[in-house]
Structures are given as C-alpha cells and as structure tokens.
C-alpha positions, 0 to 999 in steps of 0.5 A, spaced: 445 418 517 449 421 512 445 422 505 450 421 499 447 425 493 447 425 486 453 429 482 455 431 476 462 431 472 462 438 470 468 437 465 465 432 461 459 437 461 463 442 457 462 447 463 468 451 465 470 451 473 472 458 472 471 465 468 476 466 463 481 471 464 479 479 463 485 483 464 493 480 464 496 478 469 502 482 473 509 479 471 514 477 477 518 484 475 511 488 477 509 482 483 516 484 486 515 491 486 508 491 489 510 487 494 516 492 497 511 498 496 505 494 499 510 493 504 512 499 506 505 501 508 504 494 512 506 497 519 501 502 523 506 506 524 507 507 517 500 507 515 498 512 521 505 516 519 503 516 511 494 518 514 497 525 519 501 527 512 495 526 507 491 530 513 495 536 513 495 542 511 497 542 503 499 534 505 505 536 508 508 536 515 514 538 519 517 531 522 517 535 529 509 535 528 510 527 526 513 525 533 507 525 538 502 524 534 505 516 533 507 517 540 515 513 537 521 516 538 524 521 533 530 514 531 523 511 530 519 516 527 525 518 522 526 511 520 518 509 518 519 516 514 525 514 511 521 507 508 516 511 506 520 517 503 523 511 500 518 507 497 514 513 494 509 515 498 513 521 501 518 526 499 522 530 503 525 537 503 529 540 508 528 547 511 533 549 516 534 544 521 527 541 520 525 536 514 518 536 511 514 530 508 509 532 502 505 526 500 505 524 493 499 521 491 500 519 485 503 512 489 496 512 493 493 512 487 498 506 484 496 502 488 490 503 489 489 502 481 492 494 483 488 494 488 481 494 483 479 490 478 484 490 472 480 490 465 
C-alpha cells in the first residue's frame, strides 16, 4: 500500500531551494584552463610520475630514475613528463645527456585553491 503524503509549496512560502551564492564563479576562460590542467593529472601515470618528483630529494629527479618506478617505456615516460612539464606542474632542465624534473608547487597549490571552498 502506497501512502501519499501531505506537501507543501515551498516557493509560495517565500522559502528559497538553495543558498545564495558566496563567492563568484569561474568565467569559460578560467573553466578552460582548468579543465587542461586538471587534465594532465587525470592519468595514473602522470599522477604517480608527478607523486615520485614531489617525493624526491629537493623534489627534483632525473628521468632515468622516473622509468622503472612506473614500469613504461622511456617514449612513454618522457611523454607524461612532457604533459605535465607542459601544464605547469613540472620544469626541466638538462644536464648533460640527462633532464631533470623539478616539481613547481605553486601549481598543486593552484589547484588546490579551486578544489576548496571559494568565498
């Protein structure tokens, strides 16, 4: 047996469905933008890539020690590097025949900023 109950018209008892906004919204420039960087860090690889440079010594690492750890090829490897490198998250400088990866935190902490309660 179904019981039908009793409701109310919230909207014609001057009662609001939602909280008014507290902060602004992001405009399609700042959505676009987002989106790329978010992602470049919606890949394992990438993540566990961008996790083992954050995780280093002075948060740097030498591609050669990135290869075995993700267990991809170096094509591979290089190309997730080149993603992130690419949207912020790392930067690369060579030495010698070797590139190094330094993360830049000030990214992790860009999004992190979206991620949290804008007021």
């Amino acid at each position: 047996m179904i019981v039908m109950s009793e409701t109310t018209d919230a909207s014609a008892a001057g009662v609001t469905c939602c909280a008014p906004l507290v902060g602004e919204p992001i405009d399609q420039r700042e959505a676009e933008q987002l989106a790329g960087t978010l992602k470049a860090l919606a890949d394992p690889a990438r993540l566990r890539l961008l996790s083992i440079v954050a995780s280093a010594e002075g948060q740097e690492a030498c591609v050669c020690d990135l290869i075995e750890p993700v267990g991809l090829s170096q094509p591979t490897v290089s190309h997730h590097l080149k993603v992130l490198t690419e949207a912020g998250f790392l930067s690369r400088s060579k030495r010698g025949t070797w590139a190094y990866y330094r993360l830049q935190p000030e990214a992790l902490s860009g999004v992190a900023a979206f991620l949290t309660v804008r007021h």
